[in-house]
N, C-alpha and C positions, 0 to 999 in steps of 0.2 A: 774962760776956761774953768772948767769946774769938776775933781777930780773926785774919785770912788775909791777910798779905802777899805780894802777886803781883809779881814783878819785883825781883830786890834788887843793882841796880847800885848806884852812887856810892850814890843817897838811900835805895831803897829797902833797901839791907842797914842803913843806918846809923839810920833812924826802926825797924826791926826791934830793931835792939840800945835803941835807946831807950825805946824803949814796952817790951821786956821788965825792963827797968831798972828801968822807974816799973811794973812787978809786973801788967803788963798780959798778960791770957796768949793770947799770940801765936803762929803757923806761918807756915812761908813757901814759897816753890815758884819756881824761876825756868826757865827754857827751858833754862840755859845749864848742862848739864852738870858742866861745871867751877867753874862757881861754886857747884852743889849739893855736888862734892866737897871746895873751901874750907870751906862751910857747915858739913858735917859735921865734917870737922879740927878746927874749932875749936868743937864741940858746941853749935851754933845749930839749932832746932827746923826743920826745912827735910824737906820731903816731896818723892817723886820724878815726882808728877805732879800735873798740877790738878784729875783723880778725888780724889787719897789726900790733896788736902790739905780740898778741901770734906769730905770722908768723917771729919775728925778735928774741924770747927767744932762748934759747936753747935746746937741743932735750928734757931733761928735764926741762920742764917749770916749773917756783916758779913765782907766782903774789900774791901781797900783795894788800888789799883793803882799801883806805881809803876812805868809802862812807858813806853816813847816813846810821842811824841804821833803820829796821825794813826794807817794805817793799820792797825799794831801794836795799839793800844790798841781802837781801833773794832770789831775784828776778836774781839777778846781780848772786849770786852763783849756783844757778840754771842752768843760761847759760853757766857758765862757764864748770859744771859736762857736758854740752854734747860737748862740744869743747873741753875740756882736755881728757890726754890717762891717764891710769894706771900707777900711780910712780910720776905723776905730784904733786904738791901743791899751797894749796891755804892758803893766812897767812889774816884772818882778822883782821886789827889793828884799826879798828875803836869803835865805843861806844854800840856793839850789845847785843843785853839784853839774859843774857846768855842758856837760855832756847832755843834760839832761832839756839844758836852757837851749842848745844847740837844737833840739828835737824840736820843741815849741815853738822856737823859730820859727823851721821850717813847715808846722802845721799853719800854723798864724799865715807865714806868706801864702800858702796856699790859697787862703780865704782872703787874701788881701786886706789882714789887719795887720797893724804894726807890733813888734814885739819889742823891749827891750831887758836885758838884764844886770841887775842893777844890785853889787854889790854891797850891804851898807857897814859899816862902821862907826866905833863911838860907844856903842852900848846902850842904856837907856836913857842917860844922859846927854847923848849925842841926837839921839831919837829926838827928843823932847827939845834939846837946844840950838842944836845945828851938827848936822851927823858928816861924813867922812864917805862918799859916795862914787862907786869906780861904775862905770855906766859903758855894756856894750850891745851891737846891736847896728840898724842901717842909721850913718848920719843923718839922714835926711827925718828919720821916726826923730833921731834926739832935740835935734833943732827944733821941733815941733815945741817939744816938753819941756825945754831947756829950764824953763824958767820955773819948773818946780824942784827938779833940784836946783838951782841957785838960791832958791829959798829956804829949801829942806839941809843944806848944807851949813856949814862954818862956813867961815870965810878962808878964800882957798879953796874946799875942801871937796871939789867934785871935779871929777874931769872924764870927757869922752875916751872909753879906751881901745875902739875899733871894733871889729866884726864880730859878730851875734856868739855868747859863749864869753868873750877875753872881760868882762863885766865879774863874770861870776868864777874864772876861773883867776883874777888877781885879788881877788877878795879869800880865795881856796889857800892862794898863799900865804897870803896877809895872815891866814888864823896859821895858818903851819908857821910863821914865823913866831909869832904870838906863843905856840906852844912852846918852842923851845924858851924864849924869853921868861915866860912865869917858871919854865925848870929849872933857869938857874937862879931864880930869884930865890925860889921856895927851895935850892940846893945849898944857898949860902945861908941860908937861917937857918936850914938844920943843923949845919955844923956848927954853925955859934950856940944854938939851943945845947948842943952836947960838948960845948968846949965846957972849961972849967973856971971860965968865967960867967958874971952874971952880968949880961946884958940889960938894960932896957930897949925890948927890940921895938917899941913905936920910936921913942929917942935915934934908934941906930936906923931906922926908913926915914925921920923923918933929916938926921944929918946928911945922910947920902942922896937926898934928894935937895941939896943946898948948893951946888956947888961940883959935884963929883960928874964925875965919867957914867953914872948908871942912873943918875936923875932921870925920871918919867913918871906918866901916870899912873903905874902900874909901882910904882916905889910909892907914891902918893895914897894910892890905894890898900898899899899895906900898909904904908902908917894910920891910917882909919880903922882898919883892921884890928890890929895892935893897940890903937887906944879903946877899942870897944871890948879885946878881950885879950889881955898882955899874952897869954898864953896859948889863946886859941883853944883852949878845956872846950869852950861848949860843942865843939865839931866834930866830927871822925875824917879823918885822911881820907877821904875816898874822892878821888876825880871824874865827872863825865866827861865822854869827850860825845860832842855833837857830830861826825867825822868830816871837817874838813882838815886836819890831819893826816886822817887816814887817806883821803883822797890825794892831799899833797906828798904823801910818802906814795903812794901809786903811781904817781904822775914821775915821780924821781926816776923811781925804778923804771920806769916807761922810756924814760928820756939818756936811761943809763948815768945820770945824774946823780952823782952823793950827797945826800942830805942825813947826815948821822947823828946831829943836831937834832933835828923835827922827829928823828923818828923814833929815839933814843927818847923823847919827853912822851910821845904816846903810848911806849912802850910802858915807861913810869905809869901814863896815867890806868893802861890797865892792869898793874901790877895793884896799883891803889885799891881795886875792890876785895884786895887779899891782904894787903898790909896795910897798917895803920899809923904812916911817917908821919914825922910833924913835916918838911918839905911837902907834903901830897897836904896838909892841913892849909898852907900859905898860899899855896894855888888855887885848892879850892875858895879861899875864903877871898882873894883878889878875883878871883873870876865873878865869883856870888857881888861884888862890891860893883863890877860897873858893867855888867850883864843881868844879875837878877839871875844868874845859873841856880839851880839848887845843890844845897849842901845838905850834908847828913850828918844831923845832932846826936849826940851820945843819950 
C-alpha cells in the first residue's frame, strides 16, 4: 500500500513524516513551490506535480488530502475523479464542511472510486505523532484503508463513524465544542487579569492542571503560553475562526437545537476583530499553540 499525500501545510507535511515513520510508504505533492523545494532539502518523498505523483502510486491508488476546506478542496477532488480509475480512493483528512464531503461522495461513487471523509484532530502535534481521527464513508472503502489510520492515529484514537459525511460532520462538532471550551478558559483569565490581585497566570494554568476539574491540554497549552509571555503583550486579542463553528451553530438552528455555548464563543470570536480582550488574547494564543492558527502582534 503506498499512499499520496496532497497538500503538505501545518498537517499535511507533519501526518507525511508520521505515517513514513510508522514505515508506511508514502509521496506527497503540494501546489506550493517552495514548500516542494523545503521538501526536497530535507529529503521527503515529494513529487513536482499531481500527474508524477499519481504516476508513482500503485495500480490501486489511495491519496489522502490535506488541503483547505471549500473551494480548494471541491475543486482538487474533482480533478482527481477524472484522473483516477474505478477501485481507486480518495481519504479527505482535512476541515471540509460536511455537506460538501456528502457531494464528493456521491461524484466519486458515480466513477466507482472510493471516497472517505476523514475528520482529523490533535493539531500539529497530533499530525506529526499520532492524531485523533473520526473516519466516514462506505465500510467496505475503510476496511480497505484501515491500516493508515491505525498508524496515523494515537492509540485509541480513530474510529469508523458511518455513512459518507458523519466523518466530517463529528469533527464540525468537535471544533464547536472546542470553541466554547477555549471561551471559558480565556473568560476566566480575563477576570483574574482584572481582579485586584496579582496572579502568576503560567503558575495558575499550570496548578489547575494538576489535579482540578479543568485539567486538559488546552490548560497545558496555556501554561506554555503564559511561560513564553506572562502577559501575552506581544499579541492583540483578535480571534479567527476557520467556520466550523459557524457550521455547528447552523446545524443547531437546523435541528432546532440550543447550543448558546458554541455560539455565544463565535459570537466573542467576531467581536475580537473590533475589541482588544485579554480573554480573545488567551484564545488566540492556545489555539496558535497546538494548531499553528495565526495570531496578530502588536
Amino acid at each position: 500500500m503506498k499512499v499520496g499525500m496532497i497538500g503538505l501545510g501545518k498537517m499535511g507535511w507533519n501526518m507525511l513524516l508520521n505515517l513514513q515513520e510508522k514505515s508506511v510508504n508514502v509521496a506527497g505533492y503540494d501546489a506550493s513551490e517552495s514548500v516542494r523545494k523545503k521538501a526536497y532539502e530535507e529529503n521527503l518523498p515529494v513529487q513536482d506535480s499531481l500527474d508524477a505523483l499519481l504516476n508513482v502510486l500503485e495500480e490501486q491508488k489511495i491519496v489522502m488530502l490535506s488541503t483547505p476546506a471549500g473551494n480548494i478542496t471541491n475543486t482538487l477532488v474533482k480533478t482527481l475523479l477524472d484522473k483516477l480509475n474505478p477501485g481507486d480512493i480518495i481519504i479527505d483528512a482535512g476541515n471540509s464542511y460536511y455537506k460538501d464531503s456528502v457531494k464528493n461522495f456521491e461524484l466519486a461513487q458515480e466513477k466507482g472510486i472510493g471516497f472517505l471523509d476523514c475528520g482529523t484532530s490533535g493539531g500539529i502535534e497530533g499530525a506529526r505523532y499520532g492524531a485523533c481521527l473520526m473516519v466516514g464513508g462506505k465500510k467496505e472503502i475503510f476496511d480497505q484503508v484501515e491500516e493508515i489510520f491505525s498508524k496515523l492515529a494515537c492509540e485509541k484514537g480513530y474510529t469508523y463513524t458511518g455513512k459518507p459525511g458523519s466523518g466530517h460532520y463529528l469533527k464540525m462538532i468537535h471544533n464547536g465544542i472546542e470553541y466554547g471550551m477555549l471561551q471559558a478558559i480565556g473568560e476566566g483569565f480575563d477576570v483574574l487579569h482584572a481582579s485586584q490581585y496579582d496572579y502568576d497566570f503560567e503558575k495558575v494554568a499550570s496548578v489547575w492542571n494538576h489535579g482540578s476539574v479543568v485539567r486538559s491540554w488546552l490548560m497545558e497549552l496555556a501554561e506554555k503560553s503564559f511561560k513564553e509571555d506572562p502577559k501575552l503583550d506581544h499579541l492583540r486579542g483578535i480571534i479567527d475562526a476557520s467556520g466550523e463553528g459557524k457550521w455547528t451553530v447552523e446545524e443547531a438552528l437546523d435541528l432546532n437545537i440550543p447550543a448558546p455555548v458554541i455560539a455565544s464563543s463565535l459570537f466573542v470570536r467576531n467581536a475580537s476583530k473590533i475589541e482588544d480582550s485579554f480573554s480573545a488574547k488567551v484564545v488566540s494564543t492556545i489555539r496558535h499553540q497546538f494548531g499553528g492558527h495565526e495570531i496578530v502582534e502588536h
